[in-house]
C-alpha positions as CSV (number, residue, x, y, z in Angstrom):
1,X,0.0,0.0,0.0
2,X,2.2,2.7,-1.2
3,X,-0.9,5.8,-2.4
4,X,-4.0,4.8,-0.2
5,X,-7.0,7.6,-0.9
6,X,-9.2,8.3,2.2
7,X,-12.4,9.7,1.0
8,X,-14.3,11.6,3.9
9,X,-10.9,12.3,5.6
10,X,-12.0,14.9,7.7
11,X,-15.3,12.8,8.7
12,X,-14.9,11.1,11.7
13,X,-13.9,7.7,10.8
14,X,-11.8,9.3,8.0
15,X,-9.6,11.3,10.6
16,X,-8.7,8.7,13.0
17,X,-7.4,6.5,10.3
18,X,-5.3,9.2,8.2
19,X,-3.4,9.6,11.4
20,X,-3.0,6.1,12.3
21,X,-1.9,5.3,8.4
22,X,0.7,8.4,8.4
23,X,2.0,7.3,12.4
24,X,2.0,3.1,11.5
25,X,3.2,3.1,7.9
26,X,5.2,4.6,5.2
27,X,2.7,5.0,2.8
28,X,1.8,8.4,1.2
29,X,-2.2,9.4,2.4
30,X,-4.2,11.7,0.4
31,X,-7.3,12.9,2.0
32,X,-10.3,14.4,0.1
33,X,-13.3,15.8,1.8
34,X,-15.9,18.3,0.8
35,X,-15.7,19.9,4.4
36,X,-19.1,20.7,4.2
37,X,-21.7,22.4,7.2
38,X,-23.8,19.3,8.1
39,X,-22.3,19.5,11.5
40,X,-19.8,22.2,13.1
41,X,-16.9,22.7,10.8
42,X,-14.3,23.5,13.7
43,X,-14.6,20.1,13.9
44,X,-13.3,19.0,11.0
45,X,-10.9,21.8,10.8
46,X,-9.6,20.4,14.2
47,X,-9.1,16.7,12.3
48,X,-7.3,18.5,9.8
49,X,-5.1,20.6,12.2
50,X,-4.5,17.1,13.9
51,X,-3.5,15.7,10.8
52,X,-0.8,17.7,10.2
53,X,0.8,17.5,13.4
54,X,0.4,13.7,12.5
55,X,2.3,14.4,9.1
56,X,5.0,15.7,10.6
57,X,4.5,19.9,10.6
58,X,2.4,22.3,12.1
59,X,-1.5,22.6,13.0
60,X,-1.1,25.8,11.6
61,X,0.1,23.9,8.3
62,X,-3.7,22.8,8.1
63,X,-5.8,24.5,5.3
64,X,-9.6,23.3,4.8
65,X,-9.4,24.1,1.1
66,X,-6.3,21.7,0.8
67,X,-2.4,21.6,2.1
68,X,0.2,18.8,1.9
69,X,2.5,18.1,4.3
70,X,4.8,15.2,4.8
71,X,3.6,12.4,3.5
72,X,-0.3,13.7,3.8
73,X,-2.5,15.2,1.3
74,X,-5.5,17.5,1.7
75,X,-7.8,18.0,-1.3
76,X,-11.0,19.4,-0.6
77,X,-13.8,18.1,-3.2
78,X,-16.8,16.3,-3.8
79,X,-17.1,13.2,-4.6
80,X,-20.4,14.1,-7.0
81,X,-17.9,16.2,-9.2
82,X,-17.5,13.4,-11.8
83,X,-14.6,15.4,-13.1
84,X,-12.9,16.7,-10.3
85,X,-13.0,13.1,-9.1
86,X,-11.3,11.4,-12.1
87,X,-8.7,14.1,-12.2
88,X,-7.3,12.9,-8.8
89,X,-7.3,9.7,-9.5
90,X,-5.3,10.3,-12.6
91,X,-2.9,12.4,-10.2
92,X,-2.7,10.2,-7.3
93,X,-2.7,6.2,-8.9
94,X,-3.6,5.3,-5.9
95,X,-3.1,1.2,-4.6
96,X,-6.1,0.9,-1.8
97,X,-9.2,3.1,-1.5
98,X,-11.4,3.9,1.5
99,X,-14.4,5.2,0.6
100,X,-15.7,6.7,3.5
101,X,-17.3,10.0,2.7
102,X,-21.4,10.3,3.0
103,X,-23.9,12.1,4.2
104,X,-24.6,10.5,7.5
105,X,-28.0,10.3,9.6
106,X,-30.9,8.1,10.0
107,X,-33.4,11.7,10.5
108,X,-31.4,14.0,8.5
109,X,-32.2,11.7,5.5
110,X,-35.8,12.2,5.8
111,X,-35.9,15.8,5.4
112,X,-33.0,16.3,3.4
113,X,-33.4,13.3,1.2
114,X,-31.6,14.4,-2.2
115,X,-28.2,14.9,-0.3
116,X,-28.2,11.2,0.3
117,X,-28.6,11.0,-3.4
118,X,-26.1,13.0,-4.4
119,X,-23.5,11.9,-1.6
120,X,-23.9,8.3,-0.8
121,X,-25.3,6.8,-4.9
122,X,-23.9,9.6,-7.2
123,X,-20.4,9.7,-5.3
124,X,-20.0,5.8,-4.8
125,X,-21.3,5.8,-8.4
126,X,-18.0,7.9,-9.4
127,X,-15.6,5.8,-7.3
128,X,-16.6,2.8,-8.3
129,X,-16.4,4.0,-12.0
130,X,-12.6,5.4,-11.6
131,X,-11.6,2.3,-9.7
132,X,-12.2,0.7,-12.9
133,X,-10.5,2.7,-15.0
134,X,-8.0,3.3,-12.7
135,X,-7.4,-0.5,-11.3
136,X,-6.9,-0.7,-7.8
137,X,-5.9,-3.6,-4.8
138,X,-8.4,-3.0,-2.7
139,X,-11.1,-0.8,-2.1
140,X,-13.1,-0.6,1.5
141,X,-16.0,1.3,2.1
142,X,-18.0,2.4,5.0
143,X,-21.7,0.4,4.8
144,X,-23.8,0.6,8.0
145,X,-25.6,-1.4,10.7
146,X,-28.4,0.5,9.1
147,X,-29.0,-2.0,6.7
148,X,-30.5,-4.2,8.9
149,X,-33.6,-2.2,9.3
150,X,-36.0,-3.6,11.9
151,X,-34.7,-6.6,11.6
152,X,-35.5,-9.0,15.2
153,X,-33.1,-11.6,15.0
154,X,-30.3,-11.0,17.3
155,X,-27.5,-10.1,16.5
156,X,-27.3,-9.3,13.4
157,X,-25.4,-11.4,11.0
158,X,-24.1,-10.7,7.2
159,X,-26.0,-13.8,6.4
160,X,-29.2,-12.2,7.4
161,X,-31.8,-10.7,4.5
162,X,-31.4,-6.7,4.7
163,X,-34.3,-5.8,2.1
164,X,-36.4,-3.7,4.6
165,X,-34.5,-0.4,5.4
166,X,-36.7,1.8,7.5
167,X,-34.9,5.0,5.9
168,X,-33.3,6.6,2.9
169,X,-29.6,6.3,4.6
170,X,-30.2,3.1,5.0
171,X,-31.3,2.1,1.6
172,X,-28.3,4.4,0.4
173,X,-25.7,2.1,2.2
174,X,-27.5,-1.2,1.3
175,X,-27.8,-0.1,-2.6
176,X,-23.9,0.5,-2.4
177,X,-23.3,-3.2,-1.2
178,X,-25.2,-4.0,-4.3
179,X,-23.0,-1.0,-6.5
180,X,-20.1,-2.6,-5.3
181,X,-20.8,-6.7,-5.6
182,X,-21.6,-5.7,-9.3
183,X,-18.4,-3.8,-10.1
184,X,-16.3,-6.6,-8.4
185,X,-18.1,-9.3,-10.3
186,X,-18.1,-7.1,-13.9
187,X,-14.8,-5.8,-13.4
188,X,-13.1,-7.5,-11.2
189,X,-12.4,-5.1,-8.4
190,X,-11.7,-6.6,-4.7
191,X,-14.0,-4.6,-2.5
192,X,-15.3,-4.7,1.2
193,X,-18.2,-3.1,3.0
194,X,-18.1,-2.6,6.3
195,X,-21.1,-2.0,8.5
196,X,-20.4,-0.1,11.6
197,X,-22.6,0.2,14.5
198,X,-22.6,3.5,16.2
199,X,-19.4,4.5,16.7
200,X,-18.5,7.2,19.0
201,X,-15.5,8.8,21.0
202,X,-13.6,12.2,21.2
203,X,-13.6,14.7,18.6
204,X,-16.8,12.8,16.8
205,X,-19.8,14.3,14.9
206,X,-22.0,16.3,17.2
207,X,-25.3,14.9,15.9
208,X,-24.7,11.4,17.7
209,X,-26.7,10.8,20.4
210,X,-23.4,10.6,23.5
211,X,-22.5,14.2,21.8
212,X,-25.9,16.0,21.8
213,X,-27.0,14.6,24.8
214,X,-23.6,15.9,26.1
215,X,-24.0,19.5,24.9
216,X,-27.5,20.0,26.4
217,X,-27.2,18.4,29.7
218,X,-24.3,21.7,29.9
219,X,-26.9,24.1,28.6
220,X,-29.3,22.9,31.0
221,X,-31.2,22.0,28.7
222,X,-33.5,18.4,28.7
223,X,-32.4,15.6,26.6
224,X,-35.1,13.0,25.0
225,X,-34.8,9.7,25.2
226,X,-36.5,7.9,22.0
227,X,-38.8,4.2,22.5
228,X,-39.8,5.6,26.2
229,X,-36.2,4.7,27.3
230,X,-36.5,0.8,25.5
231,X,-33.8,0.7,23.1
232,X,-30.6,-1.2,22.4
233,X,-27.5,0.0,20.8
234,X,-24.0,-1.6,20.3
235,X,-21.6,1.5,20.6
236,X,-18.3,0.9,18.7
237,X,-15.2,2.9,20.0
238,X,-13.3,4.7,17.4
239,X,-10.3,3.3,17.8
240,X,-11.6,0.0,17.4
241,X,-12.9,0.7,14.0
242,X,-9.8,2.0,13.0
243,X,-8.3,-0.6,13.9
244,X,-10.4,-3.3,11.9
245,X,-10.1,-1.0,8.8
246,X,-6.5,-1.0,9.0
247,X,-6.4,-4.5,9.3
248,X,-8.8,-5.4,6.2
249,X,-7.8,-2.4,4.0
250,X,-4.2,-5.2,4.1
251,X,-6.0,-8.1,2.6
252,X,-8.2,-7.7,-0.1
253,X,-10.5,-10.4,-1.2
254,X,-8.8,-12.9,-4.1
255,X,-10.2,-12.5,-7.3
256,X,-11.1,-15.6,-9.4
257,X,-13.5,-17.4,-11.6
258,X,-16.3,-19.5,-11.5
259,X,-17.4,-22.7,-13.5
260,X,-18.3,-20.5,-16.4
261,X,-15.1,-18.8,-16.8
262,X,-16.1,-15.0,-15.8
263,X,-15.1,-13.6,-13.3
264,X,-16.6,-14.1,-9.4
265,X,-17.1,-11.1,-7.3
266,X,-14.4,-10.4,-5.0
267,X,-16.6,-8.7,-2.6
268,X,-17.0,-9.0,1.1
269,X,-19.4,-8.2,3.8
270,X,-18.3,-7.4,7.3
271,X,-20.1,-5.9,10.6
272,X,-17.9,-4.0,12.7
273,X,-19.3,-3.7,16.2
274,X,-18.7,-4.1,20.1
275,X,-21.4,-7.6,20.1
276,X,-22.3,-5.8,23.2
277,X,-25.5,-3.6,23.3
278,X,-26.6,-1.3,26.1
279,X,-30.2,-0.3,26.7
280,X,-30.5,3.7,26.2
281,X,-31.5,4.4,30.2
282,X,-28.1,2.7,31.1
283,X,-25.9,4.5,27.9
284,X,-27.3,7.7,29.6
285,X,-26.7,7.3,33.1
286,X,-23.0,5.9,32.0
287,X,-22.7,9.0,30.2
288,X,-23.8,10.8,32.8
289,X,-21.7,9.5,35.7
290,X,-18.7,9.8,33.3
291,X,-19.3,13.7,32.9
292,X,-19.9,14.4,36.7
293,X,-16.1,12.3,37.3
294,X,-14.6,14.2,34.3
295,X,-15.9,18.0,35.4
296,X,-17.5,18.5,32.7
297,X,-20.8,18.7,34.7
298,X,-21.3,19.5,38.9
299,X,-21.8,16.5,41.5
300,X,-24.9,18.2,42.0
301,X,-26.6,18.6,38.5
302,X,-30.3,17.4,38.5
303,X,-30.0,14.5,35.8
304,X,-33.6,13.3,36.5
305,X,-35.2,17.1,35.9
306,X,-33.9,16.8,32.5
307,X,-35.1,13.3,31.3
308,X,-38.1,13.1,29.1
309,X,-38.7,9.8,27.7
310,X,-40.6,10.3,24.5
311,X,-42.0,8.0,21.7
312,X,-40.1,5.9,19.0
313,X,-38.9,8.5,16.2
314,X,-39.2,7.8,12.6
315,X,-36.2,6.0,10.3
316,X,-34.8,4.8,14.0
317,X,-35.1,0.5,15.3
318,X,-35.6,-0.2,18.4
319,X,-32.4,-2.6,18.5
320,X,-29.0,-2.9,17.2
321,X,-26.5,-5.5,18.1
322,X,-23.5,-6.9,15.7
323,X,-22.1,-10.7,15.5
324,X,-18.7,-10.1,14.1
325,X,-17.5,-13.4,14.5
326,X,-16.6,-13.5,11.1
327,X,-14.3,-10.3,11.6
328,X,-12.6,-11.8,14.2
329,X,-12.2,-15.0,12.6
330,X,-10.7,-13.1,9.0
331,X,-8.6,-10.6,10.6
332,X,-7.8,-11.8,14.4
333,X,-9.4,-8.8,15.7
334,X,-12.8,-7.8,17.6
335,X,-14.0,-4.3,18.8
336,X,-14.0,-5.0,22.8
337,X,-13.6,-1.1,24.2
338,X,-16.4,-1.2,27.2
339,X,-18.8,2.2,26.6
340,X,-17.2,3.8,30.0
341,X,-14.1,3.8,28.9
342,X,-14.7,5.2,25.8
343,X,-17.3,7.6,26.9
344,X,-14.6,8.9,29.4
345,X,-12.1,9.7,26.6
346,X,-15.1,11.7,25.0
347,X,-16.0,13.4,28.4
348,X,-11.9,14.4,28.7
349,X,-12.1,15.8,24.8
350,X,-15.1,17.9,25.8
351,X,-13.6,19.3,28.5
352,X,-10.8,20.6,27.1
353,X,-13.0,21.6,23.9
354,X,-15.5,23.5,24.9
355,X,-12.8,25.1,27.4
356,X,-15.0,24.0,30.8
């Protein structure tokens, strides 16, 4: 892996793993993000300034319309720019692809539905197309526990149906499983989708539920707890999905062919998650606890005054909960980072963010 391209570098995800790429390895990392205003752009000019300490130079190297320092690129584009797209894939040659940039939320999708269209089926649309004429080892990209829908069979498994997404995001993220398995089989490009459930930790995007939650409980401000308090989620610590794209971004599925002669689609399937869910009243009283230890909020505050448990919300499932046996048994590694401990790194980012 000597050019690996990180789409969605400043996203979340996409940060984390630039810095781990440009601290574990030699190879060169270009970046490319839009940078756009779907959540607070400090933020992600933050990543960036992180990034560049990671490179090697300055934070005040960091330039959110694009810098390169070290062995790091920034290029700030869009991945719907058909053009713009090719042209840096012409520049760059890149070996392994990441394909993490999207428009992200379940309820965002359902008032804002064409930037999941443009974002998450026009961009994949434009990778896949220049990793075909542009031949690459591998290409990863970020799927989501989403797919599952409302799904009851626990946990979820690849090997389970996912043709009932309750929202456009979802349907976005199963639709490029399908883009992808195509591609692979037609042109015989090794590709993986990874579904991650809920990831969290520091410098993350605000419209998570640990981060707003967070930032209104400081206001003073009541938080709203979704299914009257009667949901499950299996929070995945950032590091931990860095850590399993790292490890299958080295081993690309083997391309072969089948009885017929044409080519079989090297395409994988993997859940990335923490296989252990917590009910929503216990992720907030965690959260809670963590942020009265860390400062961030008094011994005194009056957690119960600002609980209101309200009704299921559209787009959301009332349970989500990963088997990633099959990650573990592929790549010798399982997310295991127990919620306190990552919630505690968050509460210690906040701090020292928001200046408390």
């Amino acid at each position: 892996m000597n050019r690996i391209l990180i789409t969605g570098a400043v996203g979340f995800i996409g940060a984390f793993l630039c810095k781990r790429l440009l601290e574990t390895t030699d190879a060169r990392v270009v970046g490319l993000d839009n940078v756009n205003d779907y959540y607070d752009v400090g933020i992600k000019k933050d990543r960036l300034r992180m990034l560049a300490e990671a490179a090697g130079g300055k934070a005040e190297d960091a330039d959110a319309d694009g810098f390169s320092c070290g062995r790091f690129e920034f290029v700030r584009g869009d991945l719907a720019d058909e053009t713009a797209v090719e042209e840096l894939f012409d520049r760059v040659r890149p070996d392994v692809v990441v394909n993490l940039a999207a428009q992200a939320g379940v309820r965002y999708s359902i008032e804002n539905p064409r930037a999941y269209v443009d974002s998450n089926l026009v961009g994949f649309f434009n990778v896949l197309e220049v990793c075909r004429r542009h031949p690459v080892e591998h290409l990863v990209y970020a799927s989501s526990s989403s797919v599952y829908g409302g799904n009851e069979k626990v946990p979820f498994s690849e090997e389970d149906r996912v043709d009932s997404p309750v929202s456009l995001y979802a349907a976005t993220k199963k639709s490029n499983e399908l883009m992808a398995h195509a591609y692979s089989k037609l042109y015989s490009i090794p590709a993986t989708g990874l579904r991650f459930f809920t990831v969290y930790g520091p410098m993350g995007r605000p419209d998570m539920a640990y981060f707003g939650f967070t930032e209104k409980l400081v206001r003073g401000e009541p938080i709203k707890i979704f299914n009257m308090g009667d949901c499950m989620r299996d929070f995945t610590y950032v590091e931990d999905v860095v850590e399993a794209v790292a490890r299958v971004m080295a081993n690309s599925p083997e391309v072969g062919a089948g009885p017929d002669g044409l080519p079989l689609a090297a395409h994988r399937v993997y859940n990335v998650g923490n296989s252990h869910p917590e009910s929503l009243l216990d992720f907030v009283d965690t959260l809670q606890r963590v942020l009265v230890e860390e400062e961030v909020l008094p011994e005194d505050y009056d957690f119960e005054a600002r609980r209101e448990l309200v009704p299921m919300q559209p787009g959301d499932v009332p349970a989500t909960y990963a088997d990633a046996s099959a990650l573990e048994r592929d790549f010798g590694f399982r997310p295991s980072t127990r919620l306190e401990d990552g919630l505690r790194e968050f509460a210690r980012w906040y701090k020292g963010y928001r200046k408390l």
